[in-house]
PDB file of N, CA, C and O in Angstrom, chain B, residues numbered from 101:
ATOM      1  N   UNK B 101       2.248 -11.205   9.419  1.00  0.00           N
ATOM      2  CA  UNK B 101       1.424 -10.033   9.486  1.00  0.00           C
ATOM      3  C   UNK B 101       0.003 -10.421   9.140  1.00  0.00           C
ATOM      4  O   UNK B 101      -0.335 -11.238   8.283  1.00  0.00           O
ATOM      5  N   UNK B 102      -1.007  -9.502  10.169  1.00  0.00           N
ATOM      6  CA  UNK B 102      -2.613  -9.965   9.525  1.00  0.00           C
ATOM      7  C   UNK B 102      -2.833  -8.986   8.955  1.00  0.00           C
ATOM      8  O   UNK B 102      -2.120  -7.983   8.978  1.00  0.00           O
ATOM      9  N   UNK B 103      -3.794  -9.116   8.390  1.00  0.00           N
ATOM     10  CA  UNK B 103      -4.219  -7.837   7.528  1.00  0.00           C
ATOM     11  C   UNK B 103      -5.844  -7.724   7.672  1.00  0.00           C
ATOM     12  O   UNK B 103      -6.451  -8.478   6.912  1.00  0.00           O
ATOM     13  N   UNK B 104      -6.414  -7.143   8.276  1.00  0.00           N
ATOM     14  CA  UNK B 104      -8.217  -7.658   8.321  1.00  0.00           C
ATOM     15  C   UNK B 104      -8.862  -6.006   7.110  1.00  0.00           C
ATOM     16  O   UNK B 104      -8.658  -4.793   7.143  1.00  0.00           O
ATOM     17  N   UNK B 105      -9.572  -6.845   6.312  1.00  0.00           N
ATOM     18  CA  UNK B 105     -10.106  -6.369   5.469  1.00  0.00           C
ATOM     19  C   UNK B 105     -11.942  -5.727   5.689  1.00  0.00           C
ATOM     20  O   UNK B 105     -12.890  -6.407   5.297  1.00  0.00           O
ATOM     21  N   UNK B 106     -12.074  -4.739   6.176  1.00  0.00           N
ATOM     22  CA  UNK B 106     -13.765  -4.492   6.200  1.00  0.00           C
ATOM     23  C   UNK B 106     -14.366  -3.850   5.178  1.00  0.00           C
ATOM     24  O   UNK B 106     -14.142  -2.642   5.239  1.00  0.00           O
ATOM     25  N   UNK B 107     -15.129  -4.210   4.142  1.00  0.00           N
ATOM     26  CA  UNK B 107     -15.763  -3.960   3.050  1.00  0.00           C
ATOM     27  C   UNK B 107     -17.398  -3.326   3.504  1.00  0.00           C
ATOM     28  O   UNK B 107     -18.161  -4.233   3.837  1.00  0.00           O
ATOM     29  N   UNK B 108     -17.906  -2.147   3.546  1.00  0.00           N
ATOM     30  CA  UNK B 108     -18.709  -1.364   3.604  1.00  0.00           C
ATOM     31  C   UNK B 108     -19.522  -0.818   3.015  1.00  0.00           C
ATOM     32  O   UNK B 108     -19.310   0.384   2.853  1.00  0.00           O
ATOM     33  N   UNK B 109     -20.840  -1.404   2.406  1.00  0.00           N
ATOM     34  CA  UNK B 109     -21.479  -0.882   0.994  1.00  0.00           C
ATOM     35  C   UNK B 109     -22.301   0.265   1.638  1.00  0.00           C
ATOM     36  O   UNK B 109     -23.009   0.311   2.643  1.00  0.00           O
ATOM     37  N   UNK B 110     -21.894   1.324   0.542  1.00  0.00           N
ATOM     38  CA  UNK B 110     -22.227   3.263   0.808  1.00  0.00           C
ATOM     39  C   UNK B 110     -23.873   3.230   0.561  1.00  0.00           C
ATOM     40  O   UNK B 110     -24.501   4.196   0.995  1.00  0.00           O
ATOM     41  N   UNK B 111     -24.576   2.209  -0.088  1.00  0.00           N
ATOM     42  CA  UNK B 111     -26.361   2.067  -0.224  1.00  0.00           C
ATOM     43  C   UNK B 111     -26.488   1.075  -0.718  1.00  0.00           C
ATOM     44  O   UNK B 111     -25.536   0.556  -1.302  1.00  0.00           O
ATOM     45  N   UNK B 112     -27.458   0.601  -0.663  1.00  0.00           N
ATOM     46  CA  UNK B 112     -28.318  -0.862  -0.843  1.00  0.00           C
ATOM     47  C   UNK B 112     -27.675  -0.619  -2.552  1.00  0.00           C
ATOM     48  O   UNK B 112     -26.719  -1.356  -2.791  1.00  0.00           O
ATOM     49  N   UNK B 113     -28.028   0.157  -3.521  1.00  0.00           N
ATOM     50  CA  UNK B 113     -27.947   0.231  -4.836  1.00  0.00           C
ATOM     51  C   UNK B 113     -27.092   0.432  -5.446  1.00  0.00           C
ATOM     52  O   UNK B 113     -26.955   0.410  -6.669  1.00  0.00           O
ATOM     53  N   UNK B 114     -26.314   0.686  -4.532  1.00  0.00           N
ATOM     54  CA  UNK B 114     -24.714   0.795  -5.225  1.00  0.00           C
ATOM     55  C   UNK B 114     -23.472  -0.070  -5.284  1.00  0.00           C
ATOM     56  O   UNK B 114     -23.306  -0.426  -4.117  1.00  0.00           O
ATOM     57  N   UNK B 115     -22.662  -0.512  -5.916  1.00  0.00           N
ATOM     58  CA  UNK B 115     -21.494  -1.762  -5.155  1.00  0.00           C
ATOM     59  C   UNK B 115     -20.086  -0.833  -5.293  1.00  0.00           C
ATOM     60  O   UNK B 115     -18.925  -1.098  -5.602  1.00  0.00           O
ATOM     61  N   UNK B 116     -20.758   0.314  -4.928  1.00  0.00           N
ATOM     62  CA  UNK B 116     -19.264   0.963  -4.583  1.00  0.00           C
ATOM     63  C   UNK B 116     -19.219   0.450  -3.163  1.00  0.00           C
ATOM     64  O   UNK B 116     -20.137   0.000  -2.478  1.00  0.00           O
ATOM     65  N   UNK B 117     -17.693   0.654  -2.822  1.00  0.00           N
ATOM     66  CA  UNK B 117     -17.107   0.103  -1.134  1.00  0.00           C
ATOM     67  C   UNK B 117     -16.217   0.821  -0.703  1.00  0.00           C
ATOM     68  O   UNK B 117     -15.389   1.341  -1.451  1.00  0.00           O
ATOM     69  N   UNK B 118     -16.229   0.999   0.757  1.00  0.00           N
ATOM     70  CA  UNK B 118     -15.378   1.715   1.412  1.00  0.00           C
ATOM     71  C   UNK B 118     -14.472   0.449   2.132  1.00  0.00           C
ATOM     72  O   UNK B 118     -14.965  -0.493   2.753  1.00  0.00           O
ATOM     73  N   UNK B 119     -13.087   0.670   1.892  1.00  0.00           N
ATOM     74  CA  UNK B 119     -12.337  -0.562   2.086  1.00  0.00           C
ATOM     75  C   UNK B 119     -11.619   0.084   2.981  1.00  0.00           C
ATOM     76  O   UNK B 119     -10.966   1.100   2.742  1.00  0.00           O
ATOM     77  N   UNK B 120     -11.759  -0.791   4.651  1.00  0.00           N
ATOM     78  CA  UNK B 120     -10.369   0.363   5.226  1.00  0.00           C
ATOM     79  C   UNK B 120      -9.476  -1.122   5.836  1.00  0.00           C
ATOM     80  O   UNK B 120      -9.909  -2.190   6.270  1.00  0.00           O
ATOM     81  N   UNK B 121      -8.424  -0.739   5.685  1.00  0.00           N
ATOM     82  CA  UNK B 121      -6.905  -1.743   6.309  1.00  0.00           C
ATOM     83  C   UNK B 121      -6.819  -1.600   7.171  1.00  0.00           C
ATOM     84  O   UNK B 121      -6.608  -0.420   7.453  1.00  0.00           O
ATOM     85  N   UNK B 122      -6.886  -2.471   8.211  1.00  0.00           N
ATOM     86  CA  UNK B 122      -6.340  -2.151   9.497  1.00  0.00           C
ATOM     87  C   UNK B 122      -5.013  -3.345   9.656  1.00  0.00           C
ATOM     88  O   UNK B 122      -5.340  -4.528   9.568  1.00  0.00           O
ATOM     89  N   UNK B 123      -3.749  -3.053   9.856  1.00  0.00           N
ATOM     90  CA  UNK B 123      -2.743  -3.861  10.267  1.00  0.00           C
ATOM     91  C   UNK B 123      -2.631  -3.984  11.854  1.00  0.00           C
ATOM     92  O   UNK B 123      -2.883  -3.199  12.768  1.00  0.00           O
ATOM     93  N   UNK B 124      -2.202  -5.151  11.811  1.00  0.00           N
ATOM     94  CA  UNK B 124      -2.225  -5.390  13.614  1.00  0.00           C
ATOM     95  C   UNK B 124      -0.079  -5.553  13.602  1.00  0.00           C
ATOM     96  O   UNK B 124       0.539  -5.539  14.667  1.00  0.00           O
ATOM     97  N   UNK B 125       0.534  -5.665  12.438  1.00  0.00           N
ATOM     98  CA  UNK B 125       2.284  -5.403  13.270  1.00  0.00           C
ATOM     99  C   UNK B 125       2.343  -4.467  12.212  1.00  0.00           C
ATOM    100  O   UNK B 125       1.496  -3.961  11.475  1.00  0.00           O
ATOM    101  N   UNK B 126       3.826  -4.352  12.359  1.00  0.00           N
ATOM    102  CA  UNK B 126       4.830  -3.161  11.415  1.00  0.00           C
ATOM    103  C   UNK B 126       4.860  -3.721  10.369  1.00  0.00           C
ATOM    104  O   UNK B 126       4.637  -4.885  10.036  1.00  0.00           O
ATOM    105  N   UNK B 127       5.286  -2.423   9.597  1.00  0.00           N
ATOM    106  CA  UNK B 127       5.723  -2.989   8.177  1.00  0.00           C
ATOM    107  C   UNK B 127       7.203  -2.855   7.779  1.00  0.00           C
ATOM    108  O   UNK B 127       7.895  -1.961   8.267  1.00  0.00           O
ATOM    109  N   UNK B 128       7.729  -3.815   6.819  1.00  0.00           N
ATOM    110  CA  UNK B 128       9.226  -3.724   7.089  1.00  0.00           C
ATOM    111  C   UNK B 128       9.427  -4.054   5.406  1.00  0.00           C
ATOM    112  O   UNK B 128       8.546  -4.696   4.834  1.00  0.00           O
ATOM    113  N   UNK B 129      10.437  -3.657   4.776  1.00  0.00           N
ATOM    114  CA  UNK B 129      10.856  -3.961   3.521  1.00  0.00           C
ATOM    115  C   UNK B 129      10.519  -5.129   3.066  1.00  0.00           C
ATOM    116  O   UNK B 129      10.444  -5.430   1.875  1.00  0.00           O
ATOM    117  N   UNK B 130      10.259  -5.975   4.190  1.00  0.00           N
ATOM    118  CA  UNK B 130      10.293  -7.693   3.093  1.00  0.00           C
ATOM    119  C   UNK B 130       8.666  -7.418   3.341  1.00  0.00           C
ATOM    120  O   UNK B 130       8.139  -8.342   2.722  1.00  0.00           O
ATOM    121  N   UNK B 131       7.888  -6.826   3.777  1.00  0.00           N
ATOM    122  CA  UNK B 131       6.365  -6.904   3.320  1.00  0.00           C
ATOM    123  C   UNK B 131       5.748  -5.962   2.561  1.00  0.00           C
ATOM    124  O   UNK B 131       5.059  -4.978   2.827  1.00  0.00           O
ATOM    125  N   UNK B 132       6.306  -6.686   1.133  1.00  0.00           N
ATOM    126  CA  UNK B 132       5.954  -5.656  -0.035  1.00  0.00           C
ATOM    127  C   UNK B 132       4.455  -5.699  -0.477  1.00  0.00           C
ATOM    128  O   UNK B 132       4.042  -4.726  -1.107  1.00  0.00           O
ATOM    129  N   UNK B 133       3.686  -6.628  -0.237  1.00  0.00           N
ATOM    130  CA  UNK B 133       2.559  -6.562  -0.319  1.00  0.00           C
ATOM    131  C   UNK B 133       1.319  -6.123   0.457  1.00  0.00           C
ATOM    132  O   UNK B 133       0.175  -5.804   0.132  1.00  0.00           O
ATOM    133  N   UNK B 134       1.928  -6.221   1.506  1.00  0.00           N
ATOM    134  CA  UNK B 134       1.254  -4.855   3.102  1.00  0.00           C
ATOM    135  C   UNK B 134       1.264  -4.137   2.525  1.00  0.00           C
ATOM    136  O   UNK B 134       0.237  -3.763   1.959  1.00  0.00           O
ATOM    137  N   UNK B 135       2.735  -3.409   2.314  1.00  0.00           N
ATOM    138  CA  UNK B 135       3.022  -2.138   2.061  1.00  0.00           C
ATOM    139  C   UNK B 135       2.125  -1.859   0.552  1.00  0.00           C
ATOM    140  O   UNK B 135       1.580  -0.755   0.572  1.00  0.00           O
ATOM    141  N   UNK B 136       1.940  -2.455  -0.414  1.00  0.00           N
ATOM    142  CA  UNK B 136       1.450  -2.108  -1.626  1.00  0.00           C
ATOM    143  C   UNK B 136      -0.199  -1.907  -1.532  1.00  0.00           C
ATOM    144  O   UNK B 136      -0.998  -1.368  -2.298  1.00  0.00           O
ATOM    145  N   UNK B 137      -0.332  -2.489  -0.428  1.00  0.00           N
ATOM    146  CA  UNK B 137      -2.164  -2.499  -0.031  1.00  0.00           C
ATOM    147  C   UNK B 137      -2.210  -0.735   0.597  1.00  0.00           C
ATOM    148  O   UNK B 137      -2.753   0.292   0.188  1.00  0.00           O
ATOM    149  N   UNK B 138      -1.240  -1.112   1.904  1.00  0.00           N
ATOM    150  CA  UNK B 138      -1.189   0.416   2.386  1.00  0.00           C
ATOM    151  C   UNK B 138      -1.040   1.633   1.741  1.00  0.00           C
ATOM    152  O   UNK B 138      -1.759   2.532   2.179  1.00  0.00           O
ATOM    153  N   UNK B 139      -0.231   1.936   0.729  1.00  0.00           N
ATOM    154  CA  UNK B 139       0.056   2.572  -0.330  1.00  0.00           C
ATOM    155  C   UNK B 139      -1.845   2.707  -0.627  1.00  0.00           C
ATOM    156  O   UNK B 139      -2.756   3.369  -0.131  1.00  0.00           O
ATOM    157  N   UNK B 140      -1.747   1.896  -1.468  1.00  0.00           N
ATOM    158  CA  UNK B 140      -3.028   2.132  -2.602  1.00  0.00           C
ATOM    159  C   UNK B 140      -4.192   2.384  -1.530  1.00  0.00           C
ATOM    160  O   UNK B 140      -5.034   3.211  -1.879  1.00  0.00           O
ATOM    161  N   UNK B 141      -4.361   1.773  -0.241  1.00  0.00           N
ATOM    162  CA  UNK B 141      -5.781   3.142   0.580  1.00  0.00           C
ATOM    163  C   UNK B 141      -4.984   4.028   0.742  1.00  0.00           C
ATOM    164  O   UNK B 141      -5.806   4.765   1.288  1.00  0.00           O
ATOM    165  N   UNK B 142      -3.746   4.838   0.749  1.00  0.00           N
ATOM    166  CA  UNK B 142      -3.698   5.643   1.487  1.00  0.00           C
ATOM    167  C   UNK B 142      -3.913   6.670   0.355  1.00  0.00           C
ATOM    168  O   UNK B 142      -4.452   7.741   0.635  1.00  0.00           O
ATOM    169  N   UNK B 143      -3.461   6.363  -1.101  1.00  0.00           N
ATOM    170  CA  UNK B 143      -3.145   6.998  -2.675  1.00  0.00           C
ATOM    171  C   UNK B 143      -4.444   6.573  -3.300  1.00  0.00           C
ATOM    172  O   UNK B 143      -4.253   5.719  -4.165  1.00  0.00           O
ATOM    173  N   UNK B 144      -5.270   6.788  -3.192  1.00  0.00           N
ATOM    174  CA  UNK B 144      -6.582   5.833  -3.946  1.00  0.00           C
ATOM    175  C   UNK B 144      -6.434   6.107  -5.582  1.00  0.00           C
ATOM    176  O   UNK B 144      -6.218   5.222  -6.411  1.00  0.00           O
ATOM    177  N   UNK B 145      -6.596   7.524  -5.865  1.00  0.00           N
ATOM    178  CA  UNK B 145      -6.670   8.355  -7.298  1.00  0.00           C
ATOM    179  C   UNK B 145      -4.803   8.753  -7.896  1.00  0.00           C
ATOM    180  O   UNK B 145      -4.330   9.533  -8.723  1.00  0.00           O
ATOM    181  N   UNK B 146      -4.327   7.917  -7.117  1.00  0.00           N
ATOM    182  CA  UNK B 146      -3.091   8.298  -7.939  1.00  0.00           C
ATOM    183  C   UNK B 146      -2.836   7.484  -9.211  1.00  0.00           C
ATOM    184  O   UNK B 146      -3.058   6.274  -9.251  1.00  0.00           O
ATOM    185  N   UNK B 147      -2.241   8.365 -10.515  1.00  0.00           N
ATOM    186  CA  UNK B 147      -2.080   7.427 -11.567  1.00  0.00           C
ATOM    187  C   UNK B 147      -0.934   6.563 -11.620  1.00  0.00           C
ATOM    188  O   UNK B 147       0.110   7.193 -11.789  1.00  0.00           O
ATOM    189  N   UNK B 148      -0.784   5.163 -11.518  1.00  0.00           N
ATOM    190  CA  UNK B 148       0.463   4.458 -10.939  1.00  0.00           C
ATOM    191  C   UNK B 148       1.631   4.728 -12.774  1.00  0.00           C
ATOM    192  O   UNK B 148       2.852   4.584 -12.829  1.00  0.00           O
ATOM    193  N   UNK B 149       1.017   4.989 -13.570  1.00  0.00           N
ATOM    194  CA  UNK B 149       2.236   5.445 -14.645  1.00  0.00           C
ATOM    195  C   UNK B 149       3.106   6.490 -14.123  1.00  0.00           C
ATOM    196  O   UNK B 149       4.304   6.267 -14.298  1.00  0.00           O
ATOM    197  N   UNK B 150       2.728   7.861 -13.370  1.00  0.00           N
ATOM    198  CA  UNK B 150       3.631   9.034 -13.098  1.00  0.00           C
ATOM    199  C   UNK B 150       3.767   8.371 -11.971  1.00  0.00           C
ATOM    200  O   UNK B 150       3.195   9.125 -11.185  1.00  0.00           O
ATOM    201  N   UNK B 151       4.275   7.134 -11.131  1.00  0.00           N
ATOM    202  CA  UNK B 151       4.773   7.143  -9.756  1.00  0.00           C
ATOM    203  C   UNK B 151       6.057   6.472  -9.790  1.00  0.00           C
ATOM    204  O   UNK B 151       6.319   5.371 -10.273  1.00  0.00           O
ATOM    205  N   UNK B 152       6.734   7.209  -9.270  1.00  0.00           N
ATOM    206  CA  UNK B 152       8.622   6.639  -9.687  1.00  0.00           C
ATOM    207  C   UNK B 152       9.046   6.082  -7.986  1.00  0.00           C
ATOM    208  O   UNK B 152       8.468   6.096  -6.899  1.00  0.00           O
ATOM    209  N   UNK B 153      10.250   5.660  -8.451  1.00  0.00           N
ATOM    210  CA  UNK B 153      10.176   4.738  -6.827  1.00  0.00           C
ATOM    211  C   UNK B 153      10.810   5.839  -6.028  1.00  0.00           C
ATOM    212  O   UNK B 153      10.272   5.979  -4.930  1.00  0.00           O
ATOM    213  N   UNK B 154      11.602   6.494  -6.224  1.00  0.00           N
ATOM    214  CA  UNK B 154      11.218   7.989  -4.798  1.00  0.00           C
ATOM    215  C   UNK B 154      10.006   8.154  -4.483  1.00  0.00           C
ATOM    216  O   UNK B 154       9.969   7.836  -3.295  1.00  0.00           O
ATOM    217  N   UNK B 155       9.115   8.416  -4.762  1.00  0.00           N
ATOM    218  CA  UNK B 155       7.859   8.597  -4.546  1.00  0.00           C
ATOM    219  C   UNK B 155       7.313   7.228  -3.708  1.00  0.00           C
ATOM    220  O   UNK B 155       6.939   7.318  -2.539  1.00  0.00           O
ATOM    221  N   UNK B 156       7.314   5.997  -4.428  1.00  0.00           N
ATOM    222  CA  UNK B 156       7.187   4.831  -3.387  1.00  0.00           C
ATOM    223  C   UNK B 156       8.032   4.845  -1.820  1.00  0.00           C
ATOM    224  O   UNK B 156       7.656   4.626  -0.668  1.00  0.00           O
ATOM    225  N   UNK B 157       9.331   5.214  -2.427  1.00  0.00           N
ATOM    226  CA  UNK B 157      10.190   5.450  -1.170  1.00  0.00           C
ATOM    227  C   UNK B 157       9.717   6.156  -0.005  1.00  0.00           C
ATOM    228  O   UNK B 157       9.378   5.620   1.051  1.00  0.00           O
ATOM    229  N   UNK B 158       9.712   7.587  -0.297  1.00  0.00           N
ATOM    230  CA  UNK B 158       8.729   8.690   0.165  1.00  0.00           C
ATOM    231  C   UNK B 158       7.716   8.216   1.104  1.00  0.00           C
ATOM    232  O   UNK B 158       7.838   8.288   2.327  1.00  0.00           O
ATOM    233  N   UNK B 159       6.620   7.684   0.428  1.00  0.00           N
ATOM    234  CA  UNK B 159       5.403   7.257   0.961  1.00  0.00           C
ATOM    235  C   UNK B 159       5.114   6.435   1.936  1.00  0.00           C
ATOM    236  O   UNK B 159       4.338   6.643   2.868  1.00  0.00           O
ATOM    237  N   UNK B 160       6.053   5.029   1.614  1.00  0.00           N
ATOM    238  CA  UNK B 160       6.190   3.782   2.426  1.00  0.00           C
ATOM    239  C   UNK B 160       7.037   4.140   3.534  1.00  0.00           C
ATOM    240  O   UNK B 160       7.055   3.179   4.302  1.00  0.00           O
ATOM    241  N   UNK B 161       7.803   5.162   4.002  1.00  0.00           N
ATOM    242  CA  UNK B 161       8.529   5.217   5.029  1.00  0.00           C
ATOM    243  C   UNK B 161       7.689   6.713   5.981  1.00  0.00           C
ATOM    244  O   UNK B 161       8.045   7.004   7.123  1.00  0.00           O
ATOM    245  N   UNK B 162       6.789   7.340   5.369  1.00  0.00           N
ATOM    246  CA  UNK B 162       6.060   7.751   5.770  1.00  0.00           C
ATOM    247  C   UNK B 162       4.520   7.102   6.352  1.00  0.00           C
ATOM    248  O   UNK B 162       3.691   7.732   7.008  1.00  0.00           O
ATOM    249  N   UNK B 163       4.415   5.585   5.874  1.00  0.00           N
ATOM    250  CA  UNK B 163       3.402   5.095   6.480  1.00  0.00           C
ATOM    251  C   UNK B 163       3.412   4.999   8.445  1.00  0.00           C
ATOM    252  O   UNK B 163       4.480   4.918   9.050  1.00  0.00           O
ATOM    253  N   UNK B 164       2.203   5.026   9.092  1.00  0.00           N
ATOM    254  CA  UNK B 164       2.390   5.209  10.340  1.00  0.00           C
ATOM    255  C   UNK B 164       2.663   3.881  10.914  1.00  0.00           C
ATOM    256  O   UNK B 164       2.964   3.847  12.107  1.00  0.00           O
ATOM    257  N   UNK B 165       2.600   2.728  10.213  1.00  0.00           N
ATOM    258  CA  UNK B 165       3.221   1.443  10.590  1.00  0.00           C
ATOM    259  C   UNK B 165       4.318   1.008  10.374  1.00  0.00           C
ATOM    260  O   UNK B 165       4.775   0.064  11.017  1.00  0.00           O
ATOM    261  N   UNK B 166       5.081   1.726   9.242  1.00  0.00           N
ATOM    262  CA  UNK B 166       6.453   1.676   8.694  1.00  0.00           C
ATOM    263  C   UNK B 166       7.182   1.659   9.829  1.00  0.00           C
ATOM    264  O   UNK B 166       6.988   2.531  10.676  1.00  0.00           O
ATOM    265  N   UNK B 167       8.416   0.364  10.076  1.00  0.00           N
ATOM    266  CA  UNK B 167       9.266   0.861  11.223  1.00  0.00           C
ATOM    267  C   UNK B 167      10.359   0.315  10.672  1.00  0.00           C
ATOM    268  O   UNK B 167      11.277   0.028  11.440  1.00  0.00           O
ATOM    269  N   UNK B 168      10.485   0.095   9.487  1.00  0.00           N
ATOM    270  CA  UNK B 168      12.275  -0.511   9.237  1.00  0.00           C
ATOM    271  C   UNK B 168      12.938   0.782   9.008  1.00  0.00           C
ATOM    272  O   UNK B 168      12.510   1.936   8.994  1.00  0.00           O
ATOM    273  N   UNK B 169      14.501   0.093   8.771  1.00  0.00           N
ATOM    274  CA  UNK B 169      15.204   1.654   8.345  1.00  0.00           C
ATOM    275  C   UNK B 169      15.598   1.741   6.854  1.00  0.00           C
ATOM    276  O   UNK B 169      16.205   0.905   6.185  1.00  0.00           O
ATOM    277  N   UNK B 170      14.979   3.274   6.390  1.00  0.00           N
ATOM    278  CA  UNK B 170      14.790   3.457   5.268  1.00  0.00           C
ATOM    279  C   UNK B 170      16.372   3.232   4.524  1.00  0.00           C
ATOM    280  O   UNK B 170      16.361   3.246   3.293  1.00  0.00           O
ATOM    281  N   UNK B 171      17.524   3.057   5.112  1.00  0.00           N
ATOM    282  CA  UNK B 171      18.182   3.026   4.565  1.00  0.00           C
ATOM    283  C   UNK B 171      18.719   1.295   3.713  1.00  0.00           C
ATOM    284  O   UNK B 171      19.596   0.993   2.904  1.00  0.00           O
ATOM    285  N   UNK B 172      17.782   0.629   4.350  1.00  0.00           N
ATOM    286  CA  UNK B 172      17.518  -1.188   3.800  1.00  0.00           C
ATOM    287  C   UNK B 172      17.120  -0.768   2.304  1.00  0.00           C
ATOM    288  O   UNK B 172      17.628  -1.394   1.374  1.00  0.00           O
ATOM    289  N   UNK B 173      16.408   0.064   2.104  1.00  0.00           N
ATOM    290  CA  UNK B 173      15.579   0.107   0.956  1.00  0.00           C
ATOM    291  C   UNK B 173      16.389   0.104  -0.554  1.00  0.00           C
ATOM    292  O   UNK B 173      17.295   0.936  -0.597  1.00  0.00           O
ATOM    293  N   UNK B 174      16.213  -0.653  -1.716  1.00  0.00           N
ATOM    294  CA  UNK B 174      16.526  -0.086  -2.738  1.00  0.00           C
ATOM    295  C   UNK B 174      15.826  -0.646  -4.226  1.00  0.00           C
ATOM    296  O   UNK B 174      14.647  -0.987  -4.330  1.00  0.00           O
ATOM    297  N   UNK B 175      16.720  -0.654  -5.215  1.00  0.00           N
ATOM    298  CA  UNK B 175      15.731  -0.420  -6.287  1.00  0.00           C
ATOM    299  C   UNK B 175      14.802  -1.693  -6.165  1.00  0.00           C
ATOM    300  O   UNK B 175      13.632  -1.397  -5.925  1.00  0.00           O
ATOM    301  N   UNK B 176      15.066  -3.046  -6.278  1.00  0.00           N
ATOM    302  CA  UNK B 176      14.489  -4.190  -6.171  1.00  0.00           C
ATOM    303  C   UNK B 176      13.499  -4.404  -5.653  1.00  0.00           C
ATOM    304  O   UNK B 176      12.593  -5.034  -6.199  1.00  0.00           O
ATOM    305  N   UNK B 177      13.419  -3.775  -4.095  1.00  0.00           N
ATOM    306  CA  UNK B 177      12.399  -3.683  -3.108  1.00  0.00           C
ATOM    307  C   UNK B 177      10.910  -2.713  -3.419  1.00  0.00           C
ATOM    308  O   UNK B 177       9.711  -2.857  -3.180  1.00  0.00           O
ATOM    309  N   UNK B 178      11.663  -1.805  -4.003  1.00  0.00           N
ATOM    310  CA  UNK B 178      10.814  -0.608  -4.235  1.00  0.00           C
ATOM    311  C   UNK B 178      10.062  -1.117  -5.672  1.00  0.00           C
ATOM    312  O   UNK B 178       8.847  -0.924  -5.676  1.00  0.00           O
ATOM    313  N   UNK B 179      10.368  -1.454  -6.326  1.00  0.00           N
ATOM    314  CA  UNK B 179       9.951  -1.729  -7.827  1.00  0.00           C
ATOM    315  C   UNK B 179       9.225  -3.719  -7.390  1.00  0.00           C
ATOM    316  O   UNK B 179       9.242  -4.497  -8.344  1.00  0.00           O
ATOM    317  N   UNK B 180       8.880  -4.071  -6.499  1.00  0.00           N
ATOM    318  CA  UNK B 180       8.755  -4.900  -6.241  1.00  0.00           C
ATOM    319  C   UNK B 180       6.867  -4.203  -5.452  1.00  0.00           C
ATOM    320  O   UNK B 180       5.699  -4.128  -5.832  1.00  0.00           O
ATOM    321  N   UNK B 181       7.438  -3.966  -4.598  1.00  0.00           N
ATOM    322  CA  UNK B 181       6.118  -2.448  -3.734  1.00  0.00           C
ATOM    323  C   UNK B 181       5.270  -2.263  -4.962  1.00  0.00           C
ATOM    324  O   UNK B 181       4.204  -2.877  -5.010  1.00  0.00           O
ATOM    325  N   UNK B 182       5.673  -1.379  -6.096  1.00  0.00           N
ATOM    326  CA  UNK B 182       5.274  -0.825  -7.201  1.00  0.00           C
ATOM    327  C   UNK B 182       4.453  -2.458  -7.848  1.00  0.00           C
ATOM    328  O   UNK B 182       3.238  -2.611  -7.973  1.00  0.00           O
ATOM    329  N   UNK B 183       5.422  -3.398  -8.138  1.00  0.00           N
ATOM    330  CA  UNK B 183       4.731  -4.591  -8.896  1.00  0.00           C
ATOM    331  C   UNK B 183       3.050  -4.996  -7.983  1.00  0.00           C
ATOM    332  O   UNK B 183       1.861  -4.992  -8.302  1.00  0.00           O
ATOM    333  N   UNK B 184       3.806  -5.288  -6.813  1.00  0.00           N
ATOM    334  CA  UNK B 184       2.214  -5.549  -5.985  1.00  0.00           C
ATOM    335  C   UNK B 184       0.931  -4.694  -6.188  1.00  0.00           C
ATOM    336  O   UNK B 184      -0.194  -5.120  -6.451  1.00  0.00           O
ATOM    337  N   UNK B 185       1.367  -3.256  -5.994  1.00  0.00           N
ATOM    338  CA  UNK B 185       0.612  -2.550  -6.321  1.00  0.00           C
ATOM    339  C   UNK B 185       0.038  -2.398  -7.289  1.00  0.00           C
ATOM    340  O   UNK B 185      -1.176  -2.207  -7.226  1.00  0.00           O
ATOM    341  N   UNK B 186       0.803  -2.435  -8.715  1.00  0.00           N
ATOM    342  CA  UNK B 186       0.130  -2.242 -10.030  1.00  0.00           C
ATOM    343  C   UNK B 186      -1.126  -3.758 -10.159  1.00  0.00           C
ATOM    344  O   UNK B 186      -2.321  -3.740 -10.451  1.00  0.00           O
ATOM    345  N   UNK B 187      -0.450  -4.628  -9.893  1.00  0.00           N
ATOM    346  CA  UNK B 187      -1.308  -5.816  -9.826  1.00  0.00           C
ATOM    347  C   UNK B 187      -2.672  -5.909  -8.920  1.00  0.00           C
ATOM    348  O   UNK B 187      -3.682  -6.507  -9.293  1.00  0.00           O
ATOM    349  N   UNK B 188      -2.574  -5.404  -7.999  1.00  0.00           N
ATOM    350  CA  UNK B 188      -3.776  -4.799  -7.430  1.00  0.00           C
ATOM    351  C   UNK B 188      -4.854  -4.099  -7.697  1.00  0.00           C
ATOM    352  O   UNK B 188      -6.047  -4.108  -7.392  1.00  0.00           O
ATOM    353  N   UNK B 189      -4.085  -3.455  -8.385  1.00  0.00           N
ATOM    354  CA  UNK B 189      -5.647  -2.618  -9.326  1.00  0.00           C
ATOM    355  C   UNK B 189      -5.901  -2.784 -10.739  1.00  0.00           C
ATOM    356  O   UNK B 189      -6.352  -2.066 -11.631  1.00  0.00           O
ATOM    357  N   UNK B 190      -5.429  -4.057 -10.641  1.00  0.00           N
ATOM    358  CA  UNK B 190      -5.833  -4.568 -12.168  1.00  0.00           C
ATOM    359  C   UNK B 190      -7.362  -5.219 -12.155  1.00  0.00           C
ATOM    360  O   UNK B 190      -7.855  -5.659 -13.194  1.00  0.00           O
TER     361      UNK B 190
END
């Protein structure tokens, strides 16, 4: 999977960024770290303490690149999603 990253500064004076993902294949259970990128643009302000893995579940099979079947999914995978993610916005 590629992942192309475009970083967008909002004014000369600021180093805030508009980060958008664009994926070029699907995403499938074994790409927990797609999926944890996708997640976090799609959730920017969510607090990752109140997010339980239904909620990961939920989300990641609702992504518009998601094409595995949700029924592959379980705790390991999901709490794995969650690890990438938390590490991401560290």
């Amino acid at each position: 999977m590629q992942i192309y990253i475009c970083i967008i500064p909002l004014t000369n004076a600021l180093s805030t960024t508009i980060i958008f993902v664009i994926m070029t294949e699907s995403l499938n259970w074994e790409s927990t770290y797609a999926i944890a990128l996708a997640l976090k643009a799609a959730h920017p302000k969510v607090n990752l303490e109140n997010i339980s893995l239904q909620m990961i579940f939920n989300w990641t099979v609702a992504l518009p690149a998601f094409e595995d079947d949700p029924a592959l999914a379980n705790d390991e995978i999901l709490a794995a999603i969650y690890q990438e993610w938390f590490e991401e916005t560290l």
